[in-house]
N, C-alpha and C positions, 0 to 999 in steps of 0.2 A: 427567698435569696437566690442569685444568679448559681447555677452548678457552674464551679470551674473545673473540674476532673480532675483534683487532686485527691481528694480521701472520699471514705465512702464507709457508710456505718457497717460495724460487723465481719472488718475484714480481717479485721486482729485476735478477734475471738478473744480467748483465754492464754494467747500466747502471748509471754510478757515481749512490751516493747523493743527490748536490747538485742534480740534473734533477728529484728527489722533492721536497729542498728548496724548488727555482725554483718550479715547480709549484703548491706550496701557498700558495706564498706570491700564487701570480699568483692566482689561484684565489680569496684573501683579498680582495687588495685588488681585485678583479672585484666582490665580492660588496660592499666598502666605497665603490668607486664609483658606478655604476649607477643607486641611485634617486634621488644629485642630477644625473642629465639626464633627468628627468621620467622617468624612473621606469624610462630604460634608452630609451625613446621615442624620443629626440633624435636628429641624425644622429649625435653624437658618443657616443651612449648605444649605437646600435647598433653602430657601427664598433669601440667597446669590447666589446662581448656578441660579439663575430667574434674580434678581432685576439689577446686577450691568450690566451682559452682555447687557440686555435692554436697561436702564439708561445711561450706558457711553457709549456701540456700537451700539446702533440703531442708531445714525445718521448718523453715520457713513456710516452703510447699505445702511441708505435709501435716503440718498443725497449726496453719494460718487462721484456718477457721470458714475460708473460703472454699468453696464447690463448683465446679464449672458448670455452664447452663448444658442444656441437651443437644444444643446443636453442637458445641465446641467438643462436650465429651463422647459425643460421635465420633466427630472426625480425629479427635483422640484416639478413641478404640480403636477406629478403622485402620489409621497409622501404624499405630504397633501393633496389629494384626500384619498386616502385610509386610512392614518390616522383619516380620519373625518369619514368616513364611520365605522370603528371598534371601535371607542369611541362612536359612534351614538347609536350602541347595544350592550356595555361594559354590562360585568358581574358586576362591581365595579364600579362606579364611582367614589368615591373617586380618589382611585388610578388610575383612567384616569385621571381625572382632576392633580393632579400632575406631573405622566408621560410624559402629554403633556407641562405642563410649564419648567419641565426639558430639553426637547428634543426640545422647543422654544430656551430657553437659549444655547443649546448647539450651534445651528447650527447661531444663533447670534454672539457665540465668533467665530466659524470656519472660519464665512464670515468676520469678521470685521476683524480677525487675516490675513488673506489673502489681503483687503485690506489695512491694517494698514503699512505689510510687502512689497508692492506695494508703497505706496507714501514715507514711512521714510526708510530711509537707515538705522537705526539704532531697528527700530522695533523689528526687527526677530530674534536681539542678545539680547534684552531685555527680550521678550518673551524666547525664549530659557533657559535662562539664570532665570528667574523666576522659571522657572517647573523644574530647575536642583538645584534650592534654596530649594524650596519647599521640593521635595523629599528625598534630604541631610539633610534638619532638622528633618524631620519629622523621619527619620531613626536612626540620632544619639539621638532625643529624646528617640525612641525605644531602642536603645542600650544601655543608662543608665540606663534604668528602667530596665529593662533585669538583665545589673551589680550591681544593688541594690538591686537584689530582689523584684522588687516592684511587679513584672509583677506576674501577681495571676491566679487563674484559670486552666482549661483544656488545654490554651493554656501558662504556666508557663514558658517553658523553650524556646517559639519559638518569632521571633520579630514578634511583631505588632503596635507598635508604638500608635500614637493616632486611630488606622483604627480598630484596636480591633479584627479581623481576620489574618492570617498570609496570606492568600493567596492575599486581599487584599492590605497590606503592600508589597506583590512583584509585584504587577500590579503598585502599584506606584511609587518603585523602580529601573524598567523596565522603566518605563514611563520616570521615572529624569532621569536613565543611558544613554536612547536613546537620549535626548536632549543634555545631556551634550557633546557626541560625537558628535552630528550635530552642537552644538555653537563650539566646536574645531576644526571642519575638515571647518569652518563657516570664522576663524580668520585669517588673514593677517600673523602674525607675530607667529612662533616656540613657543617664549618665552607667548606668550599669552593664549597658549594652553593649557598650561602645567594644571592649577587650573583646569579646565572643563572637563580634559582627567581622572586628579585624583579623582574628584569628580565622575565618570564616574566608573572609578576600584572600586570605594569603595562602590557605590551601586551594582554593580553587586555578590562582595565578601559578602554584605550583603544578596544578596539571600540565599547563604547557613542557614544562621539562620531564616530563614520565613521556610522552609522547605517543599515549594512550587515545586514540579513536573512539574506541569506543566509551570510556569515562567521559570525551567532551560531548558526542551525543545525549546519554547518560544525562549530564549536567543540561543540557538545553530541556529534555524532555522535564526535566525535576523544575526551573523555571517554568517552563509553561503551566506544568501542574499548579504549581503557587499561583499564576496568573489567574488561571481556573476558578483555583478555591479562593481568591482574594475577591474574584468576579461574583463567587455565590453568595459573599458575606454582605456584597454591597449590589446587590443584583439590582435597588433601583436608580440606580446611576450608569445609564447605559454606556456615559462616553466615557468613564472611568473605565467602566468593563472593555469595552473596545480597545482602550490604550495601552491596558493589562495585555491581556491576548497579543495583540500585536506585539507589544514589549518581548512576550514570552516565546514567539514565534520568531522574533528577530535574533534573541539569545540564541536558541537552537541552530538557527541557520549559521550565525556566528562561530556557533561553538564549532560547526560540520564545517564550515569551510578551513577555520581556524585548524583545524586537525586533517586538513588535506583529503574530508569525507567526501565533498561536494562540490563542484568545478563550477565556484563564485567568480564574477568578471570584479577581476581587480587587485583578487588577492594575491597571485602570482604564484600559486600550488598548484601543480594539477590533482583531476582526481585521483583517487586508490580506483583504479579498475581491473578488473577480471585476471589481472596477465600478474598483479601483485603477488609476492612472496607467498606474503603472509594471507594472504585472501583467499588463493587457490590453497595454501596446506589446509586452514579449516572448512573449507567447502569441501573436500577430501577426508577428510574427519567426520565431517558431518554424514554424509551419504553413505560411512559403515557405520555410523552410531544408527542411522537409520535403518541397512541393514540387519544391525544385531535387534535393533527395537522389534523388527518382524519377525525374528527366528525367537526372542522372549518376551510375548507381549507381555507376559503376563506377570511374574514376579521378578524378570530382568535377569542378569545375570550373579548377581548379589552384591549385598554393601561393600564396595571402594572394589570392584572386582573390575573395574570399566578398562583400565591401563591392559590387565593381561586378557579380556576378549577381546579387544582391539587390535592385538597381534593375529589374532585369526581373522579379522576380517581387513587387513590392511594390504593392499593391492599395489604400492609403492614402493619400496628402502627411504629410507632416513623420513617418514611422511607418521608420524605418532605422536605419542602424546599422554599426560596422565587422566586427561580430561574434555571434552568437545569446545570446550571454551562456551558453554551453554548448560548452564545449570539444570533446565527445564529438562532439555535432551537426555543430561546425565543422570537425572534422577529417572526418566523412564528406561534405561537400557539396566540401571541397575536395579530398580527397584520393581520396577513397573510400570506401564501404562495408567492402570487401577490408581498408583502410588501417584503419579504427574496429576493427573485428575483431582486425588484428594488434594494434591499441594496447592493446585491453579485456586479449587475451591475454598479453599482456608484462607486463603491471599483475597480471594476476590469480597470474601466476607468482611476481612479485617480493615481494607479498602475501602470497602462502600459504607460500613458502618461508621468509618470513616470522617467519610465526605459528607454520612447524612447528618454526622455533628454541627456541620459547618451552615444547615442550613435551619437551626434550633433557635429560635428566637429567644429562648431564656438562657440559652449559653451567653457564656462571658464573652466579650471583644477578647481580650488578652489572650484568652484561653482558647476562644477559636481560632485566631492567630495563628499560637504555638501549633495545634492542631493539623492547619493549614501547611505550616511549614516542615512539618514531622511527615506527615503525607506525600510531600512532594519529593523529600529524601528517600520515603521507600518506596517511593515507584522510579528515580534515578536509579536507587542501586537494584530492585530488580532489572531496570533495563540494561544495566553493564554486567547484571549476574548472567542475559542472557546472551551476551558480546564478549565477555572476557573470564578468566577462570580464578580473579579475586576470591573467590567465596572460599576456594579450596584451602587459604590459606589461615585457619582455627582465628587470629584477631579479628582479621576482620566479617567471618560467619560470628564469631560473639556478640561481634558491636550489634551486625544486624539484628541478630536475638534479641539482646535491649530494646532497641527501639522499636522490635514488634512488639515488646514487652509494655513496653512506657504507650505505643499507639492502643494499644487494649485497654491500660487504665484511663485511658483519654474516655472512655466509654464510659456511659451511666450503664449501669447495672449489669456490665458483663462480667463480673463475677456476686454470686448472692452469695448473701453469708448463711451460715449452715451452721447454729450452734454446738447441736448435738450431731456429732457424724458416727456412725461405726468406727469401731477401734481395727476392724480387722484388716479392713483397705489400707490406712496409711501404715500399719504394719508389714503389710507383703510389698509394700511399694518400698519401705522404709528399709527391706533386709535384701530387695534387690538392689536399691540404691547400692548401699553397700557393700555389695560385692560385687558393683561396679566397679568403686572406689578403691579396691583391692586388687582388682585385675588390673585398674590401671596403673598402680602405682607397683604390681608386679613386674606388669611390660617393661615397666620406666628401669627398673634394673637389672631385668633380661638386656636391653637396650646398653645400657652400661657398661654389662659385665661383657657383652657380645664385641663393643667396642674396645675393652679393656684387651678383651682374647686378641683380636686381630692387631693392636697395637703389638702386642708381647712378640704373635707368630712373626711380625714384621721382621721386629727385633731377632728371630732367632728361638727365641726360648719357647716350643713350640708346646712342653711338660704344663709350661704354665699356661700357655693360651686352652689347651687342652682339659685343664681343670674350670677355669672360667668359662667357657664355652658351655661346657657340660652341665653348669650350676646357670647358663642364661638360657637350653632347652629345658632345663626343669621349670623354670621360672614362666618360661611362653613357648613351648613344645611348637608351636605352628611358624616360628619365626624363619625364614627364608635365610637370611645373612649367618644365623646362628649355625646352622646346618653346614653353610658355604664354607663358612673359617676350620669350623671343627673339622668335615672332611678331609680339609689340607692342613690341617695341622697332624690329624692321626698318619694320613700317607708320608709327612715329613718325618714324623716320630719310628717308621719302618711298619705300620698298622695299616696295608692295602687294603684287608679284606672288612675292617671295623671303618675306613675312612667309605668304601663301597655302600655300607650297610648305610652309614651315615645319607652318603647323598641319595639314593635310594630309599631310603625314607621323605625324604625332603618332597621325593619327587611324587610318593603314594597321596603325600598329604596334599600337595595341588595337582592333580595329574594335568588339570590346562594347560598349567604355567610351563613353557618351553623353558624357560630359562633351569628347574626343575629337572629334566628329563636332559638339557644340556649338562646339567653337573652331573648327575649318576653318570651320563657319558665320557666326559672328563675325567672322572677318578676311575672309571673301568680301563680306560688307554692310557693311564699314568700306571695300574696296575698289570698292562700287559693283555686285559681280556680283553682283544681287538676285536672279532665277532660281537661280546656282548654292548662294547661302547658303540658299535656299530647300527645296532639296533636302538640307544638309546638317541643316539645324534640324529638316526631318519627322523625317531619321532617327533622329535624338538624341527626338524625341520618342514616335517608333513603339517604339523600343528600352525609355526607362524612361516609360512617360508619367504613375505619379504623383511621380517623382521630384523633380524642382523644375520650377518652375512657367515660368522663364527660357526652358524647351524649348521650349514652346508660346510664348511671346512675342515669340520670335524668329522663329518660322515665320512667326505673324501678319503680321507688319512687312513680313518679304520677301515676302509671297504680295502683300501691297498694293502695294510697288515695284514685283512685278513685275508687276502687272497682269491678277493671279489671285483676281477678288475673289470669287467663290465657296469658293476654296481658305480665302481668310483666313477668311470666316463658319464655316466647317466646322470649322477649326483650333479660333477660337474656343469655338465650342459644345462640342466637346470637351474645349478647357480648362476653361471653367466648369464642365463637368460632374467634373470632378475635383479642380479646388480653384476648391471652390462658395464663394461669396463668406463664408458662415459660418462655413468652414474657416480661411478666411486671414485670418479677425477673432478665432479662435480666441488664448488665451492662448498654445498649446503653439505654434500658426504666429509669433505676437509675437517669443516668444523664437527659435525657430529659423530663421526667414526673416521678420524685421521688413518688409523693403519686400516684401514678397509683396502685398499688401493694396493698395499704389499701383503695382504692375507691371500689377496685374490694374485698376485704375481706367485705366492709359495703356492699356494692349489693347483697354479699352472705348470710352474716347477715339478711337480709332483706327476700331476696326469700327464706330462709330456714324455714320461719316461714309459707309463705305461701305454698310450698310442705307440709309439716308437716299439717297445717290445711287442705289439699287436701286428707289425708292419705297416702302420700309416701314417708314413714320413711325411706326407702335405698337411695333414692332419695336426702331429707331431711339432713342424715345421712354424705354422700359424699362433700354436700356443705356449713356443720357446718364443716368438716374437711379441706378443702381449706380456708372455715375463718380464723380458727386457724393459720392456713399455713401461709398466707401470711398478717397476724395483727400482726408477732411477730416484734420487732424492726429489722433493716435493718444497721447494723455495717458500711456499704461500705460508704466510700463519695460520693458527687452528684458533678460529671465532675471531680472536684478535689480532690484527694486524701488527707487528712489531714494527719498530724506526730502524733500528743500528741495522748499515747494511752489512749482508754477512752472516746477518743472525737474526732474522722475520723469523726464521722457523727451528725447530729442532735439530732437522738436517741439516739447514744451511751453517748452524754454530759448528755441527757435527764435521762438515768438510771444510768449512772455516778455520777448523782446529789443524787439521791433518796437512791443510795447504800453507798455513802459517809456521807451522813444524819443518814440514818440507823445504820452505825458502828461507826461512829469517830465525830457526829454529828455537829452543824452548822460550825463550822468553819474549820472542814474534808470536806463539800459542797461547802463552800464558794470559792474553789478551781475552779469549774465550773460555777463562777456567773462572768460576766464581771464588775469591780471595776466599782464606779462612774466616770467619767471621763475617764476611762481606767486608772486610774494611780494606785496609791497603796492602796486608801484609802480601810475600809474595812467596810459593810452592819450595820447600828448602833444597839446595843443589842437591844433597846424598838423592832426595825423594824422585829428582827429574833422573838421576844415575841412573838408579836402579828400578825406574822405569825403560829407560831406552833401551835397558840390555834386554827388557823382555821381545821389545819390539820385532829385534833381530833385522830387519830393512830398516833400507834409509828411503826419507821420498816416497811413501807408500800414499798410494789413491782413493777415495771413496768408492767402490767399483757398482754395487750397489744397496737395498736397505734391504734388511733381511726382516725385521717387524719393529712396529712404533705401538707402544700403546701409550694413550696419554690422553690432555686435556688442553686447556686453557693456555695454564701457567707452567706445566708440568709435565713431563715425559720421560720414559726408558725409552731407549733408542738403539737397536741392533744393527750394524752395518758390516758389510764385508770389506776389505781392503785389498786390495792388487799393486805388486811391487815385487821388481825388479831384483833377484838376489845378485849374489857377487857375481857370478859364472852367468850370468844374462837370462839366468831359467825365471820365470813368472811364480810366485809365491801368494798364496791367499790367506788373510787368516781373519779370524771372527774377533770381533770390537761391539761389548756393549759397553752404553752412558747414561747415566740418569742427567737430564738435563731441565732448569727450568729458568722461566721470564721472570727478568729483572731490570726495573728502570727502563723498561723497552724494547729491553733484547734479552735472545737467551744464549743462555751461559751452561757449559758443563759443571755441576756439582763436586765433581772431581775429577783427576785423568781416569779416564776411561779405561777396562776391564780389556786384557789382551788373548785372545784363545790362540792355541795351537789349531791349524786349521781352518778349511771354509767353513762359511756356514750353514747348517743343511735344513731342509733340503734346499 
């Protein structure tokens, strides 16, 4: 009888069918879940990418009845040897510890999917057939929101579905395309095909709207491989093979030009070269993942530790990232060289063993096919794992898991059956599992309750964030955010020296992380110790100093508290020297640190007093005029371009508001207030009364912005105002606004907050 690589004696052992059952099914709805919590992202996205693969395919694993041969359980061993070893002397633990329960999970659905696909005859079309579910929804979700307009943002006009990046949206895309063609080259009958082939055309046609380079690459190469393997099934037919090839080779060029890779006469794109955004930030990326790869050959920097070494070797502002956009690179920075090695090797095994299916004379047509077609899908999506950073996103690293899962059972005899095994193995394996399973689902309400805290401190109620907080570090003692809320929640409750303690812990537990060493700094100059905050701001800034700009701003402040006014000049000149005032006027700084621009005008505010007390008025003189410079408001949107003119940006709603007031008064401003409700009502007369009386002028001016912090859609906005009292004297007082984007412009959330006084410094 022809092997078609569905079952395989022995693989079930003694364990009853219904665990194969449970399995597949957990393993479905895994795959149907996932990319609506942002793409698997979410707390709740990971704590699923953990809990169920455990839950319903451990048993599967571990008293299948199956044994891996000695080369796979090599590179097994070797795996978790060195994974142990790079999380031993992680930079981050947090993000080890998650890393590792993701990359549990993963390699749990890979193995159970390969055996699930081994004992049920109808697994692998199930499985299939979920990730080809999955991707079709998740895409025509994207595609409504697109045709409604909903879809908001920097990324406005491109799909992203629920994944919230476009490139990610085409790794999962890619991911459902490949499936759908290997459930159809998979089926029996013509007419059965028809749904899984359509579904197939229509994720790939949705590549074009992700506007993803590297997925239509990706897609050419994955054709050509098909061409390949379609060429070795029919190898004596040489003009078929020919046609093949060529076909496969005209796709890729297709797909490259079609995506603006490759400067085609005709197409009327130029290429992406060297001068591109987006080309030069990961070529930049690239060349300190490579530097950090030579200062850790060896076990890297640790699991998911990649984001916070990156700040140490980043040589730019706004030039980062959580990932290289190259899977291969990330896994040797964090893992290892050793670690990239084994991965290349286990790929190139799973791959060749592969293709030599393809060249088995007693295999089935149908089945080499599938084979054929399953193969070309994963060497697409390794080649956009190693162009784009899809993989990071838990759905679609699953998906891949399956279908290296389902390409194994494609094999005769990669896994033997092993009737009688030791009891003692799938026992330690059994009670790590475990307490996996346990951490993750701890994390999942550390997460929670961490969230819960910071909603309540928002609110005010700082008793209660305070109690949650405290019950989400018992829960995940290393969590980063957890530390952040509670700190400021203790210094709000009147507890400087417990809110101190707090972030000084934070900061023991990753000493890398600047961000760490910025908070102890923070709550020591909130509690008065300027020396001490002083010392914690250098470190955070010696550590990443082009990272954000906050580092250096902090130091400044406390070197001037503390009565280090050389230190503050020093700090400062170093910060201008790295985000030089044209950097943080830059478009790409707009979008990614909007108040960058007036951080660095208050720094200047500040050390200009101290040159001036120094005696060096030209000195002095040069960096009250950069204040000026760059405290005046900032018209541009931040990522997104707004329509309503008046109101592109935070600021401009902001003095939109004050100059509407000024001429055509309250109900000429009320144009720039977002109604109650958002609907029509309008601000009640007593409300604008006993606003103006705080005002005290009439006619008062934006003079300029004292700080922004914000995003997208959303913003706090501090400004100063200048205005003419009765008696002709100049009067300044301080004006903050929570302001955000709506319908295309932004609007103040309410009238804005009125201080006595400038705003200092």
């Amino acid at each position: 009888m022809a092997w078609t690589g569905t079952a395989a004696t022995g693989t079930m052992g003694t364990l009853s069918p219904r665990a194969f059952w449970l399995a597949t099914l957990v393993l479905t709805a895994t795959m149907l879940l996932l990319p609506w919590a942002t793409g698997g992202r979410s707390p709740t996205g990971q704590a699923l990418a953990v809990l169920l693969p455990i839950v319903g395919a451990g048993p599967v694993w571990l008293l299948g009845g199956g044994r891996l041969g000695w080369t796979s359980g090599t590179l097994l061993l070797g795996a978790v040897a060195l994974a142990g070893a790079s999380a031993a002397q992680t930079i981050y633990p947090d993000r080890t510890i998650q890393s590792l329960l993701l990359l549990t999970g993963y390699v749990m659905a890979g193995a159970a999917a390969a055996q699930c696909a081994r004992a049920l005859p109808w697994a692998r079309q199930a499985l299939l057939g979920a990730i080809t579910l999955s991707g079709l929804a998740a895409g025509v979700a994207g595609l409504l929101r697109l045709r409604l307009g909903l879809q908001g943002g920097i990324y406005a006009t491109e799909l992203t579905g629920p994944f919230v990046y476009p490139n990610a949206m085409a790794g999962m895309l890619l991911l459902a395309a490949g499936a759908g063609a290997t459930l159809a080259a998979s089926l029996p009958r013509p007419r059965d095909r028809v749904l899984p082939l359509l579904a197939a055309a229509a994720m790939i046609g949705g590549l074009w709207l992700t506007g993803s380079r590297g997925a239509g690459i990706a897609t050419g190469l994955g054709v050509l491989t098909y061409a390949l393997g379609e060429a070795l099934l029919r190898w004596r037919r040489p003009g078929l093979t020919l046609g093949l090839v060529t076909l496969g080779g005209g796709a890729l060029a297709a797909a490259a030009g079609w995506l603006r890779v490759l400067p085609l006469p005709g197409w009327g794109a130029p290429a992406a070269s060297v001068t591109d955004t987006s080309a030069l930030w990961r070529l930049q990326i690239l060349r300190w993942t490579w530097d950090m790869i030579r200062e850790h050959p060896w076990l890297g920097v640790g699991p998911g530790g990649f984001p916070v070494a990156l700040t140490h070797y980043q040589r730019i502002p706004y030039v980062s990232g959580e990932n290289p956009h190259n899977l291969l690179a990330q896994i040797a920075a964090e893992f290892g060289l050793p670690a990239a090695l084994l991965v290349l090797i286990a790929l190139g095994i799973l791959l060749g063993r592969m293709t030599s299916v393809l060249g088995r004379a007693e295999v089935d047509r149908r089945a080499a096919r599938s084979v054929a077609v399953l193969l070309a899908t994963l060497v697409a999506l390794l080649v956009h794992s190693l162009l784009d950073m899809a993989w990071s996103f838990p759905a679609v690293a699953m998906g891949a898991a399956i279908l290296c899962g389902l390409g194994a059972a494609s094999l005769p005899c990669s896994l033997q059956a092993e009737p009688r095994r030791p009891l003692l193995l799938p026992l330690v394996i059994g009670l790590l599992l475990a307490a996996a399973a346990v951490l993750a689902l701890t994390r999942y309400y550390a997460s929670s309750l961490s969230e819960s805290g910071r909603q309540a401190l928002r609110f005010g109620a700082a008793s209660l964030a305070i109690q949650d907080l405290t019950w989400a570090l018992r829960l995940n003692p290393t969590s980063f955010p957890s530390h952040l809320w509670l700190a400021q929640a203790k210094l709000r409750e009147g507890d400087p020296a417990g809110a101190l303690a707090v972030a000084e812990g934070a900061a023991r537990i990753a000493p890398a992380d600047p961000n760490g060493a910025f908070l102890a700094g923070e709550i020591a100059a909130a509690s008065g110790q300027w020396p001490r905050a002083e010392g914690w701001f250098q470190a955070a800034a010696a550590r990443a100093p082009f990272a954000q700009l906050r580092f250096h701003a902090g130091g400044v402040e406390a070197a001037v508290r503390a009565g280090d006014a050389s230190g503050a000049t020093q700090r400062y000149e170093r910060a201008v020297a790295a985000f030089s005032p044209e950097r943080v006027l830059d478009a790409e700084a707009r979008c990614l640190a909007p108040g960058d621009r007036y951080l660095l005008a208050r720094m200047s505010r500040i050390v200009a007093g101290v040159y001036g007390a120094a005696g060096d008025d030209a000195r002095r003189g040069q960096v009250e005029r950069l204040a000026l410079q760059l405290g005046q408001p900032d018209a541009r949107g931040i990522c997104a371009t707004a329509e309503r003119e008046g109101q592109t940006s935070p600021e401009a709603a902001m003095v939109s508001f004050w100059e509407a007031l000024a001429k055509g008064g309250p109900r000429q401003a009320e144009r720039y207030l977002l109604p109650p409700g958002h609907g029509d009502g309008a601000v009640p007369e007593i409300v604008w009364r006993q606003w103006l009386e705080k005002t005290h002028e009439s006619a008062p001016t934006v003079s300029r912005v004292a700080a922004l912090t914000g995003e997208e859609f959303q913003a706090s906005l501090t400004v100063e105002l200048l205005a003419h009292g009765a008696s002709g004297q100049l009067s300044r007082r301080c004006v903050q606004g929570s302001l955000r984007m709506v319908n295309g412009g932004w609007f103040l959330e309410a009238l804005p907050q009125v201080y006595p006084g400038p705003c200092t410094p």
